[in-house]
TIPARO-992150 format. One record per residue (C-alpha): residue in one letter; x, y, z. Coordinates in steps of 0.05 Angstrom, whole numbers, padded with zeros to 5 digits, always signed. Layout:
BEGIN
AXYZ ...
This chain:
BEGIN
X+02151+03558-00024 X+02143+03564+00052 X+02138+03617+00097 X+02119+03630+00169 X+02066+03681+00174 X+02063+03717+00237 X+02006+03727+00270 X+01962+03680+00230 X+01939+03609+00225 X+01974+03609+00302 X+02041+03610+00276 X+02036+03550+00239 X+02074+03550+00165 X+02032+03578+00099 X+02042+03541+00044 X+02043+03579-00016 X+02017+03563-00079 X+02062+03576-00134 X+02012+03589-00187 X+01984+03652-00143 X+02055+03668-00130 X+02086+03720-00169 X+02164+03714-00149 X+02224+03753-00156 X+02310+03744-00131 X+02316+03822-00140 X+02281+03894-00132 X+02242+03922-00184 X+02295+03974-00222 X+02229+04006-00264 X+02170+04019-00241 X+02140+03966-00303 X+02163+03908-00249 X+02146+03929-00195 X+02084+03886-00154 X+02019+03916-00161 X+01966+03936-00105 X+01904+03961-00103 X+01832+03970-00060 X+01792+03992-00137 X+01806+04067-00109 X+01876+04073-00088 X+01936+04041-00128 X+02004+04018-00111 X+02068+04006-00148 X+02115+03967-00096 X+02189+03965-00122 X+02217+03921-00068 X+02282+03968-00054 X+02327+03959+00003 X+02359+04021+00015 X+02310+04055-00012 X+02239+04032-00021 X+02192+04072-00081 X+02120+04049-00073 X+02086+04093-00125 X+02011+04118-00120 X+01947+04133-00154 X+01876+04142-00149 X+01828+04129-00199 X+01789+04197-00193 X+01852+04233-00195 X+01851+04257-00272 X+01882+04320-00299 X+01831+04375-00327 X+01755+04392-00321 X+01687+04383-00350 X+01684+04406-00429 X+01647+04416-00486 X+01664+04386-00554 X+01655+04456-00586 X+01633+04430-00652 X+01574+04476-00683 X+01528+04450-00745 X+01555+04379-00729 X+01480+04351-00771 X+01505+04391-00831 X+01571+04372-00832 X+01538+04299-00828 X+01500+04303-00883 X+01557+04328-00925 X+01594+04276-00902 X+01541+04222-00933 X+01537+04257-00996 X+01610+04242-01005 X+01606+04173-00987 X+01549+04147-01024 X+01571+04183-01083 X+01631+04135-01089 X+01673+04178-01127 X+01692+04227-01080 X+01762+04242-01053 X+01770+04210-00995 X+01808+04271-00965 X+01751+04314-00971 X+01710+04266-00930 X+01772+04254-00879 X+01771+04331-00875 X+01696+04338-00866 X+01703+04287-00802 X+01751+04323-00774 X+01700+04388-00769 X+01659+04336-00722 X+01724+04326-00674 X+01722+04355-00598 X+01780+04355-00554 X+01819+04298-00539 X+01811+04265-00468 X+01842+04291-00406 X+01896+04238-00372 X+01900+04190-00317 X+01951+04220-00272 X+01997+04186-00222 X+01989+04220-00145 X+02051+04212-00115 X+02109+04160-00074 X+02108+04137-00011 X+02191+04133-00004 X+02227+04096+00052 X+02300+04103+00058 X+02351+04061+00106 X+02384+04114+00150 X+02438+04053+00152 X+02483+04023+00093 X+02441+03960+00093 X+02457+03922+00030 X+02516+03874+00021 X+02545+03865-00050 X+02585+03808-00037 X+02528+03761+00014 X+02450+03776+00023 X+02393+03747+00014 X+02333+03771-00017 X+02262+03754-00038 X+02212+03797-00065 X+02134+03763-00074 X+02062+03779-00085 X+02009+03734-00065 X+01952+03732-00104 X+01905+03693-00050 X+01923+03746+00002 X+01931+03808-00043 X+02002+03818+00006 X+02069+03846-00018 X+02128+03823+00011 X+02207+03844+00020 X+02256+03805+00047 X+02331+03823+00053 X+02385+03789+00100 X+02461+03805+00095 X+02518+03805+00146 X+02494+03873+00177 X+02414+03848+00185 X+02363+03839+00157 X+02282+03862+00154 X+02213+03839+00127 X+02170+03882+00091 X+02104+03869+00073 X+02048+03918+00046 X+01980+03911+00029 X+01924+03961+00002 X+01865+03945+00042 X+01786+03959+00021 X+01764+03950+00075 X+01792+04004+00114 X+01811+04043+00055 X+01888+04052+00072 X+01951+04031+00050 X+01981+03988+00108 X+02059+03978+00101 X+02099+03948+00152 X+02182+03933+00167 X+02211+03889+00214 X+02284+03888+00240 X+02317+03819+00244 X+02354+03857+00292 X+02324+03895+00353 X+02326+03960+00351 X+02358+03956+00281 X+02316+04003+00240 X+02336+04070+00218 X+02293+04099+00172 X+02271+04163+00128 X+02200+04157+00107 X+02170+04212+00053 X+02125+04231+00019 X+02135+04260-00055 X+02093+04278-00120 X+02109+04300-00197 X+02063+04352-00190 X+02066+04423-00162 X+02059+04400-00081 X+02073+04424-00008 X+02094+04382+00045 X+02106+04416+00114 X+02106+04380+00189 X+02049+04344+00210 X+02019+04357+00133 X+02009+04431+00148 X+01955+04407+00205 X+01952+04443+00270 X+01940+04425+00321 X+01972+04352+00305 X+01906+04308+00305 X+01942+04247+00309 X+02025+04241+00329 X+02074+04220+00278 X+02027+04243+00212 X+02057+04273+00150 X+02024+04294+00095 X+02029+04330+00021 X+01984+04371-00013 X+01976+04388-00084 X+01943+04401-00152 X+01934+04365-00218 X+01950+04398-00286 X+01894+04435-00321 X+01903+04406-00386 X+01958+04349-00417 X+01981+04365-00487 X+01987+04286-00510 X+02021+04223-00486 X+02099+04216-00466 X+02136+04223-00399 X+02167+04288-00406 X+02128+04332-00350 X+02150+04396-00378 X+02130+04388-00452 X+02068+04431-00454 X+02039+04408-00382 X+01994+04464-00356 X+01985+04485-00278 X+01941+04532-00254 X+01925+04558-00181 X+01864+04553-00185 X+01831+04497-00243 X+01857+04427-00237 X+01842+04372-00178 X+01869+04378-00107 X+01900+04315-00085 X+01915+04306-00015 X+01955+04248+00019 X+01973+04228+00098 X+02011+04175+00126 X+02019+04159+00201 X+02079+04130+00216 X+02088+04094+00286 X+02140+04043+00310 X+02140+03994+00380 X+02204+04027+00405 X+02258+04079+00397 X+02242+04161+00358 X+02190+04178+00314 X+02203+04252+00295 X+02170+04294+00250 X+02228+04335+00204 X+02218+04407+00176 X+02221+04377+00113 X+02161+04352+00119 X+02188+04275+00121 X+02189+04231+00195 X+02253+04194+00217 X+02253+04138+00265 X+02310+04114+00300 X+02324+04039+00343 X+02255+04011+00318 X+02248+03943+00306 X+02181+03941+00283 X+02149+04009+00238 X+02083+04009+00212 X+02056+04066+00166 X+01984+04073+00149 X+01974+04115+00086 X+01903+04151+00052 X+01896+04189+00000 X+01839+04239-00030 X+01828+04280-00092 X+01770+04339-00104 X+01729+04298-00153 X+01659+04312-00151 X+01625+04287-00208 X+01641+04274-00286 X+01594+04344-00301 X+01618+04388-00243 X+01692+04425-00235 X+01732+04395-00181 X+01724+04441-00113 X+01780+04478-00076 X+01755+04452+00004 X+01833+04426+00016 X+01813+04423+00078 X+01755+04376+00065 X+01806+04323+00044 X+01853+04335+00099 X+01799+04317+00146 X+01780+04263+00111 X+01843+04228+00103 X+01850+04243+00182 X+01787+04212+00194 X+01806+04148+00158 X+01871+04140+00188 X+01845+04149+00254 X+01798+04090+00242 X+01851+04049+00223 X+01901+04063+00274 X+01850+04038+00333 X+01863+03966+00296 X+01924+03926+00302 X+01966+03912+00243 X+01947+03834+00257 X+01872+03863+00256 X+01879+03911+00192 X+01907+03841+00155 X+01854+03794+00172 X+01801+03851+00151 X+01835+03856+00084 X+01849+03777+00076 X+01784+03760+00087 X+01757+03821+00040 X+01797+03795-00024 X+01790+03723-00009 X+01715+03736-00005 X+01725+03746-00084 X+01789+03715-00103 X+01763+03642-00076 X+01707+03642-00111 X+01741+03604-00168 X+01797+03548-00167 X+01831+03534-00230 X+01885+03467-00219 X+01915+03460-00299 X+01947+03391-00268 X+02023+03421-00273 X+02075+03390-00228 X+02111+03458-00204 X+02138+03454-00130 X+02137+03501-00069 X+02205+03516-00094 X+02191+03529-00167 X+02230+03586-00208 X+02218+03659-00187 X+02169+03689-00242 X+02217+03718-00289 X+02265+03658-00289 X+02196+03618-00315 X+02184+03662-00371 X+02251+03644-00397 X+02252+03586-00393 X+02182+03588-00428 X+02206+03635-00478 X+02273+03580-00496 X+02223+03530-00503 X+02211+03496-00441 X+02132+03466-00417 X+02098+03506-00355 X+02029+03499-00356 X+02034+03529-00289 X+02040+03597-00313 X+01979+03601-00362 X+01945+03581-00291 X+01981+03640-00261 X+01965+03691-00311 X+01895+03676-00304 X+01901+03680-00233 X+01934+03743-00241 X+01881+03769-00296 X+01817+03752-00236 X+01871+03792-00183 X+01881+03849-00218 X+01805+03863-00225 X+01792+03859-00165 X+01852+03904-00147 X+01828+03962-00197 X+01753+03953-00198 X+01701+03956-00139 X+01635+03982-00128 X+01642+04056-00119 X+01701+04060-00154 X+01715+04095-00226 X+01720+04030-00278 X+01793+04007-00290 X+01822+04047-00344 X+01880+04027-00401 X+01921+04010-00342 X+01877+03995-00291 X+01891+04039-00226 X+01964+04042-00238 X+02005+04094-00282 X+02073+04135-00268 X+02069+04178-00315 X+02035+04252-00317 X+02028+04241-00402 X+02020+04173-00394 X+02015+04128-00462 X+01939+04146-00492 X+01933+04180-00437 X+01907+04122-00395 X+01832+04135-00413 X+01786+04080-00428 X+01779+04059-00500 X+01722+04036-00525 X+01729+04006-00587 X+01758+03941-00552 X+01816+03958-00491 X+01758+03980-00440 X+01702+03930-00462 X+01764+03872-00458 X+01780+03897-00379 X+01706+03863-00362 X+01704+03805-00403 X+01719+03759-00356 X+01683+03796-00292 X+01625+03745-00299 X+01646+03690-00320 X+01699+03684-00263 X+01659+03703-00209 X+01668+03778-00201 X+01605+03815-00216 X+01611+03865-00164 X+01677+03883-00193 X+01627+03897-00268 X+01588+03949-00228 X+01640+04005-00243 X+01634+03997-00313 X+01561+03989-00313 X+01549+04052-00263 X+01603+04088-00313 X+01562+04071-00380 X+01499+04107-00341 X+01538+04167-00333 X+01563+04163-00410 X+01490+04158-00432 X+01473+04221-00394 X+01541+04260-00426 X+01527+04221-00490 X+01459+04248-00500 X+01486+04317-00515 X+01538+04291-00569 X+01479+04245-00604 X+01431+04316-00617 X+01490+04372-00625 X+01526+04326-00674 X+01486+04283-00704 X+01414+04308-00693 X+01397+04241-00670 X+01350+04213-00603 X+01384+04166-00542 X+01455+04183-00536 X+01520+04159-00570 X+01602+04152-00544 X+01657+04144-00588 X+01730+04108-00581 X+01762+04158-00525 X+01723+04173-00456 X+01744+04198-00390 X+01725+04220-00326 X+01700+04287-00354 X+01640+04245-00387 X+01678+04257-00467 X+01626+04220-00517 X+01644+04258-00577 X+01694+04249-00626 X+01762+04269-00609 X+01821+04295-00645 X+01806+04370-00640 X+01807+04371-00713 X+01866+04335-00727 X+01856+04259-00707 X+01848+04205-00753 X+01778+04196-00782 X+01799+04111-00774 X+01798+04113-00698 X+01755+04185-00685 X+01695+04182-00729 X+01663+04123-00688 X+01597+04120-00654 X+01581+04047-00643 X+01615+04046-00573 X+01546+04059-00532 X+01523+04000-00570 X+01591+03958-00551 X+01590+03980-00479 X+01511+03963-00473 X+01524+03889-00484 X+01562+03891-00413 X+01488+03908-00381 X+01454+03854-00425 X+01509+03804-00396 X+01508+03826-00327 X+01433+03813-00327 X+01440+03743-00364 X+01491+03717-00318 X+01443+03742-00255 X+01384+03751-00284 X+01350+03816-00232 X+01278+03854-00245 X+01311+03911-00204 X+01381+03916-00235 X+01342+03901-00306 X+01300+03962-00309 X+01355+04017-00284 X+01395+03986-00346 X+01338+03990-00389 X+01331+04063-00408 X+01408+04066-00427 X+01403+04012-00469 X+01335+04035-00502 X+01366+04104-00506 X+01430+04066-00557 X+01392+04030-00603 X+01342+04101-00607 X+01407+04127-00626 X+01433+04074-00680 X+01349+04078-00702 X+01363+04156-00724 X+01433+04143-00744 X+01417+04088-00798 X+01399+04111-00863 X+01370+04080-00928 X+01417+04068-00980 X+01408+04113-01039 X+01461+04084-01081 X+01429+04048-01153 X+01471+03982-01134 X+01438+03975-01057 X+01376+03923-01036 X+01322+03973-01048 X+01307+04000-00978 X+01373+03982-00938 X+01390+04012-00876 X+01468+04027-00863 X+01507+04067-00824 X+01547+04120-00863 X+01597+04146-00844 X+01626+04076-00818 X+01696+04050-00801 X+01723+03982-00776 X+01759+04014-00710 X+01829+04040-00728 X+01829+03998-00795 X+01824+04027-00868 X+01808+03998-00935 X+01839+04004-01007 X+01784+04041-01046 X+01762+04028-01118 X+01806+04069-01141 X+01865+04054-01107 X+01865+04107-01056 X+01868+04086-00979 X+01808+04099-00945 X+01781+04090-00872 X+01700+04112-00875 X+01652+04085-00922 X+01586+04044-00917 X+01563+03995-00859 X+01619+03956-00846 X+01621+03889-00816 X+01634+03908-00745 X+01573+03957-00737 X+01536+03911-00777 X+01544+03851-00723 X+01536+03907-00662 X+01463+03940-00690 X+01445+03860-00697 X+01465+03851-00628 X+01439+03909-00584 X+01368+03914-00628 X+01359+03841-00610 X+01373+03849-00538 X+01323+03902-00534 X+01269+03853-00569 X+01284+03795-00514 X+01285+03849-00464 X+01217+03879-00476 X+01186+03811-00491 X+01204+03786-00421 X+01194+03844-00382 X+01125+03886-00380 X+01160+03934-00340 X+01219+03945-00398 X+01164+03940-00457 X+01121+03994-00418 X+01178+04034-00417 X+01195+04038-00482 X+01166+04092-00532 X+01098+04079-00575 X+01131+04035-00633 X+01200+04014-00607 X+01194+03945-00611 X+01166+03947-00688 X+01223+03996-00714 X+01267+03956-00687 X+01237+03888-00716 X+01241+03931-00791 X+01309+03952-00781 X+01330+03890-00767 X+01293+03860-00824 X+01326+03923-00868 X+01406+03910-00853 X+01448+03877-00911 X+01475+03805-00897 X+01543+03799-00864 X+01586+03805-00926 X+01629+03745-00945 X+01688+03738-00983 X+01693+03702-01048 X+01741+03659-01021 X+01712+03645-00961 X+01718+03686-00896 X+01677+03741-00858 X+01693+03814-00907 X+01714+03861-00853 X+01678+03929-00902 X+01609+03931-00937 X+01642+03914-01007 X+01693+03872-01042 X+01757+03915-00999 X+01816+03903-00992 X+01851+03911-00922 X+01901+03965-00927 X+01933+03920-00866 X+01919+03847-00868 X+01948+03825-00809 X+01912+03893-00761 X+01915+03880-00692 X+01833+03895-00687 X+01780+03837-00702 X+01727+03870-00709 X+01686+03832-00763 X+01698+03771-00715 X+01654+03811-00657 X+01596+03766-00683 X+01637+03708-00647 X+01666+03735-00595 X+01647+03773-00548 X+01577+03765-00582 X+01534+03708-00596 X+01511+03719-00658 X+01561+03664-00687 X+01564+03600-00654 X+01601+03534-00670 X+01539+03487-00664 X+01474+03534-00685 X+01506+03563-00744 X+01568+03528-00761 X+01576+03557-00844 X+01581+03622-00808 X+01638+03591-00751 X+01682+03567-00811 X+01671+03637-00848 X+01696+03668-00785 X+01749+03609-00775 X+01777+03630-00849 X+01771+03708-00835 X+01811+03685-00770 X+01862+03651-00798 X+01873+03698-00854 X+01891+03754-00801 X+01936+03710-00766 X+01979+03689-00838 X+01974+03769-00845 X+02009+03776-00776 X+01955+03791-00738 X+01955+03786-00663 X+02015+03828-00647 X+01994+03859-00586 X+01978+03825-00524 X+01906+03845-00515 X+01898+03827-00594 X+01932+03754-00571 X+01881+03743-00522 X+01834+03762-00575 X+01849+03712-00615 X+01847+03668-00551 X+01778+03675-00550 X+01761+03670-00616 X+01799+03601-00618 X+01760+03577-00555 X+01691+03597-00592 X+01712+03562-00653 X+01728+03497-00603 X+01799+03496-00616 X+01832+03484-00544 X+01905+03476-00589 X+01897+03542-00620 X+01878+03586-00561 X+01928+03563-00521 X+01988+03576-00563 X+01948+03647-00569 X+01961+03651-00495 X+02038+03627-00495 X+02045+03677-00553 X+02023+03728-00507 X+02062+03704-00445 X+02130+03696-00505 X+02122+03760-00524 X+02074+03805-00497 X+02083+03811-00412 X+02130+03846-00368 X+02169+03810-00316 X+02116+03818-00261 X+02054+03790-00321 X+02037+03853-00339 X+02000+03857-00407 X+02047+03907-00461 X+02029+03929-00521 X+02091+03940-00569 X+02153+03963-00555 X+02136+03962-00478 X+02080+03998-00462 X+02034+03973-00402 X+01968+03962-00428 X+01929+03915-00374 X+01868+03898-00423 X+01906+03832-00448 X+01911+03804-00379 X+01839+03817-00363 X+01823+03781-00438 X+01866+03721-00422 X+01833+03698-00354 X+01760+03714-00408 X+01793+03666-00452 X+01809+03611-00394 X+01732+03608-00374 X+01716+03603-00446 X+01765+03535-00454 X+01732+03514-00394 X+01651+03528-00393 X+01609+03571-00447 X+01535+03586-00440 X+01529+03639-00494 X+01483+03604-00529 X+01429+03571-00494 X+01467+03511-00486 X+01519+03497-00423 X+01574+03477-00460 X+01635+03433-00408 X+01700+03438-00430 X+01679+03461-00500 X+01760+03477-00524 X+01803+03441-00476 X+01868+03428-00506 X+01911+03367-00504 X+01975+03402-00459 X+01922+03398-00406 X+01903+03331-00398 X+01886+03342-00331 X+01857+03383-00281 X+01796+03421-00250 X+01757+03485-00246 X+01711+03505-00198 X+01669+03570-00186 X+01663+03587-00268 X+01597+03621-00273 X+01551+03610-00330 X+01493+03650-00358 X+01432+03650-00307 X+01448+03648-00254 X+01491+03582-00261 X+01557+03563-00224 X+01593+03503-00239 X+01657+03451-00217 X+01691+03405-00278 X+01739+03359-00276 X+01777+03317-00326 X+01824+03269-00333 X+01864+03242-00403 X+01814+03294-00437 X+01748+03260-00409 X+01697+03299-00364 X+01705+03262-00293 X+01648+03299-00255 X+01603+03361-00271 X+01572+03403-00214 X+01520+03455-00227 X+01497+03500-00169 X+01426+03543-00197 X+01363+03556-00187 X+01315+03499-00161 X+01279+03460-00216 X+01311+03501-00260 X+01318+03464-00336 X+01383+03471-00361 X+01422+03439-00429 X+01485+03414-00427 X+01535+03395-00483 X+01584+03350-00462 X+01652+03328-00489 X+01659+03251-00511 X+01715+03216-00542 X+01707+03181-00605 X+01760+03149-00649 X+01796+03191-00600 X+01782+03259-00627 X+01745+03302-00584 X+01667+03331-00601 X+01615+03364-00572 X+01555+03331-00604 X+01525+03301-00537 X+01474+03343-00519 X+01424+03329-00449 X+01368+03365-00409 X+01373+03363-00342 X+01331+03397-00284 X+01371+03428-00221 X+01337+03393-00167 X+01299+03429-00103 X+01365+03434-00070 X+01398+03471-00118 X+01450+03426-00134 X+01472+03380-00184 X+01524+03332-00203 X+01534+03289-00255 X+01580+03221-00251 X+01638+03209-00286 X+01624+03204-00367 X+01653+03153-00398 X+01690+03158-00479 X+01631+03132-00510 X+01570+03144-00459 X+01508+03164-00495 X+01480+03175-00427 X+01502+03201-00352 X+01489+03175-00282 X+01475+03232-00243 X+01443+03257-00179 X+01425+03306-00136 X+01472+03338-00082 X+01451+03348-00007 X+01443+03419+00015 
């Protein structure tokens, strides 16, 4: 595909690539296909209308409700209780279900949407019978564009949300001169007042509009219907503010008593939109200063209006290229300039047809999004990122921790995007601060704890407000989940500084887990085991001895693998850091090194496979969408192909035993199971995990669903994770090139896939076989690489060398041959 960009590369023609391309022959008609946007703060939904063009907005502070309190009293008692039940084995597993349920706060508040940004045609534009229209996102440039022509004219659209000057830029052009006609507006859900000039006088700046309004003060549960129990109040719930300036090169700009601006005989209109919400902080109530936000919005619009339009697009090309050309992935597909629009593709895919091209898009899309929904200074992305329409939107849009939020960052370092971790990371501080609380009023335990639901409002506890289901409520391993994303952060760029502000939140989750575990009184346990109780394998149950279906018991295989995990971080932490280890309380280290020593095996089945519960179980679902007794292999290290391969073929039976269930239903479950395969070595495997998910599990536009429809944008952050795992591991000690590559990509190249510290690294390949390595690293740094070879044809990973980056930080190695049992290599100049 070709275009002629005006304005850059001195009007020369862009060449687009089609597997950063996401294509369309017609508008969005919902707002699931429409083209996202986003700057990590503000969102955009562009539909691609031509009468009438709906770009829908958020804001990823802009959340209904206020701080809480879980409101639980004697939450220690009802824990002990609780354990009494379970270890006694023959209690009725209502009576504990019931006794969690006296530990459940209020569920989460909801991420809302803030308004549209509508812009009608004054003029009958479209032309049933002859047009022609395009509608395209480019990934490279983060740029929406519109195109329409037709017998009466034509325009060009394009719209960008820019980070750098923290605005929404969209701009039309007329094919003809003068030929624009437009109404633009500015319109929310909620309760809202629009009036001239945004209700500003005098006008700071000429041709501004602006709305005002409020979120709700609490959101009864998920669903679209705004009126089913949605409460406003005048004075509880956020302020939201938004202003657009709207100017054009020729012809009216009026502001209407509507509060809307027309503009007549334009050929060119440009509109510069900012938006702002009264979020403080997660512990303090929103604050009524409207005007605050008015002037703020002002300000930043008056910044950006002293730029050009060609000026505001270079700022924000060269801010998301900064980050989006880090990494080059080329899958060696043959797809043209002219290939299919991105919804013809998918069905062809889906009738059977080969496109390698799009697994190379999707992953392109999975890096893009990120960096769309997630900068520094911005709130982490949530279930669906930055973007939502709806005011109770599906489970509510929060961040779940017991797989959907941890998936969103999987693949921020090992594609290049660290910066875009820091939300998460600065977000898990906050939790440990608001987690505190829930770990001594509920469980009168040290450190701090989060369950499966959190917000903005800093919710740790247990949600459900007494009526949630113990399977997905009564969970308090998330703090332990959500600390491995400091651990990895620091491993992949390995920082004194950064190491020591993660330390106490760490430290303060195992001190948790450390109170939580308790010894195992029942006759039949390892004298002196320590086990979590009550325990639950997130959102699963279990058919109990006696039949009955049950979802907490005794140390199940999940928080088994996650105690393993985070206590063992915090032993390599305080052995290679003074600064940690003097940190730490008198002891840490050695009740750490006994609990560790005190935890029961991971529990096998007889007939081979990982057991997902502490006993001989049964799954009351085989085929559950959650993996969580496979955590030990992925996203955790504790299993690993080549250093303990009897536990990599239990976990490759548990595996496929959840897949014969039906397993993998969901598209953040298929990219699950992407992962796993890629651990496991089995390039074949994860890739028809991936198809699976493009067959069955995306929108139009790539958007991740989870079933029957329902946006959930964790499976497209966990398919670019399970890309860079195909490609380059380093989980282990080792460096491990092209550890699952699978045959339907006998060709190609990566570069800019990070590995763990500190390393960066370029493969290529050709008919399967490596054709160059390049490491970038740390000077004399010692570094072990596992290689590929071919032998009888099949491919293995037994060839294992030590190699040193040299002084100038570079290093490639030559092209390795089927049966080379060693490698040329050398040194790159600076």
């Amino acid at each position: 595909m070709t275009i002629a960009a005006e304005g850059a590369n001195d009007g020369k023609e862009v060449r687009k690539n089609p597997e950063k391309l996401l294509s369309f022959r017609k508008p969005a008609e919902q707002w699931l296909h429409a083209l996202p946007l986003g700057n990590g703060s503000l969102g955009a939904m562009v539909h691609g209308g031509v009468q009438r063009e709906r770009i829908a907005l958020n804001l990823d502070t802009f959340w209904s409700g206020g701080p809480r309190n879980h409101n639980v009293s004697g939450g220690p008692d009802i824990l002990r209780a609780m354990r009494g039940l379970i270890f006694d084995g023959n209690a009725d597993p209502s009576g504990v279900d019931a006794l969690a349920r006296q530990m459940q706060g209020p569920a989460t508040e909801s991420f809302q949407p803030l308004g549209d940004l509508i812009i009608e045609q004054l003029d009958a534009m479209a032309d049933e019978t002859s047009h022609v229209y395009s509608r395209e996102l480019d990934l490279s440039t983060a740029v929406a564009t519109t195109h329409f022509a037709s017998q009466q004219g034509g325009f060009s659209r394009e719209a960008f949300c820019s980070h750098a000057d923290n605005v929404l830029v969209v701009r039309q052009v007329s094919t003809i001169k003068g030929g624009l006609n437009l109404r633009v507006t500015l319109h929310s859900v909620h309760k809202s007042v629009a009036a001239p000039d945004g209700g500003r006088s005098p006008r700071p700046l000429e041709q501004t509009m602006g709305l005002s309004g409020r979120a709700p003060d609490s959101i009864p549960g998920m669903g679209s219907d705004v009126d089913a129990g949605v409460s406003y109040s005048q004075q509880q719930g956020m302020l939201f503010d938004l202003a657009a300036l709207v100017t054009a090169d020729q012809g009216e700009v009026s502001l209407c008593a509507d509060g809307s601006v027309e503009v007549r005989g334009a050929t060119t209109v440009s509109i510069l939109l900012s938006a702002a919400d009264s979020y403080i902080g997660w512990s303090s109530a929103p604050h009524e200063r409207l005007d605050d936000l008015r002037a703020s919005n002002l300000a930043i619009l008056a910044a950006a209006a002293e730029l050009d339009h060609e000026a505001l697009l270079v700022r924000h090309r060269d801010d998301n290229s900064k980050l989006f050309n880090r990494v080059e992935l080329d899958l060696g597909g043959t797809a043209s300039e002219n290939a299919p629009p991105t919804d013809e593709r998918l069905v062809g895919l889906r009738a059977g047809s080969t496109d390698a091209g799009l697994a190379e898009l999707l992953f392109n899309f999975g890096r893009y999004l990120l960096i769309a929904s997630s900068r520094p200074g911005t709130k982490p992305a949530n279930l669906q990122g930055i973007w939502n329409a709806d005011v109770r939107p599906p489970w509510r849009s929060n961040w779940t921790a017991n797989i959907n939020v941890q998936m969103n960052y999987w693949a921020a370092e090992t594609t290049g995007l660290a910066e875009c971790h820091e939300p998460l990371l600065e977000f898990i501080a906050e939790l440990a601060e608001s987690g505190s609380h829930t770990a001594t009023e509920l469980y009168g335990a040290g450190g701090w704890t989060s369950h499966h639901n959190l917000d903005i409002w800093g919710t740790t506890w247990p949600v459900g407000g007494g009526d949630g289901k113990p399977r997905w409520s009564m969970w308090p391993l998330s703090a332990a989940w959500l600390c491995r994303h400091l651990v990895d952060h620091n491993d992949f760029s390995p920082d004194p500084a950064f190491r020591r502000r993660a330390w106490p939140v760490i430290r303060g989750a195992a001190e948790f887990l450390l109170d939580f575990l308790v010894t195992d009184p029942r006759p039949t346990a390892a004298p002196g085991a320590l086990v979590t109780a009550p325990s639950t394998s997130p959102e699963a149950s279990f058919i109990g001895p006696d039949g009955q279906v049950m979802s907490l018991g005794v140390m199940t295989t999940m928080d088994n693998w996650l105690i393993r995990e985070l206590f063992g971080s915090c032993l390599r932490l305080a052995a290679t850091d003074a600064q940690c280890a003097a940190l730490a309380t008198e002891g840490f280290s050695s009740r750490l090194a006994e609990a560790l020593d005190r935890l029961p095996d991971i529990g096998l089945l007889e007939g081979g496979g990982i057991n997902e519960w502490e006993s001989k179980y049964q799954d009351e679902d085989p085929g559950h969408r959650h993996l969580s007794h496979l955590y030990g292999l992925y996203p955790s290290n504790l299993v690993d192909l080549h250093q303990t391969p009897r536990m990599a073929e239990e976990a490759r039976l548990a595996l496929e035993r959840r897949l014969k269930s039906g397993g993998g239903g969901t598209g953040w479950s298929q990219a699950w199971v992407a992962c796993l395969w890629a651990r496991l070595g089995d390039g074949s495997a994860a890739l028809r995990s991936i198809n699976s998910l493009l067959s069955d599990s995306v929108a139009d536009n790539l958007l991740d669903l989870h079933p029957p429809r329902i946006f959930q944008i964790d499976g497209n952050f966990g398919v670019a994770a399970a890309m860079a795992e195909m490609l380059l591991q380093s989980h282990s000690g080792e460096v491990k090139i092209l550890p699952a590559l699978p045959p339907e990509w006998p060709r190609g190249s990566v570069r800019g896939l990070r590995a763990r510290n500190g390393l960066v690294a370029a493969i290529g390949w050709a008919d399967g076989v490596v054709s160059f390595v390049e490491l970038e690293g740390r000077p004399l740094q010692v570094v072990r690489l596992r290689l590929p070879t071919l032998s009888a044809q099949a491919l293995n990973m037994d060839v294992v060398h030590t190699i040193q980056i040299p002084e100038s930080g570079k290093y490639r190695l030559n092209p390795c041959r089927p049966a080379a049992t060693a490698l040329n290599h050398e040194a790159l100049a600076h």
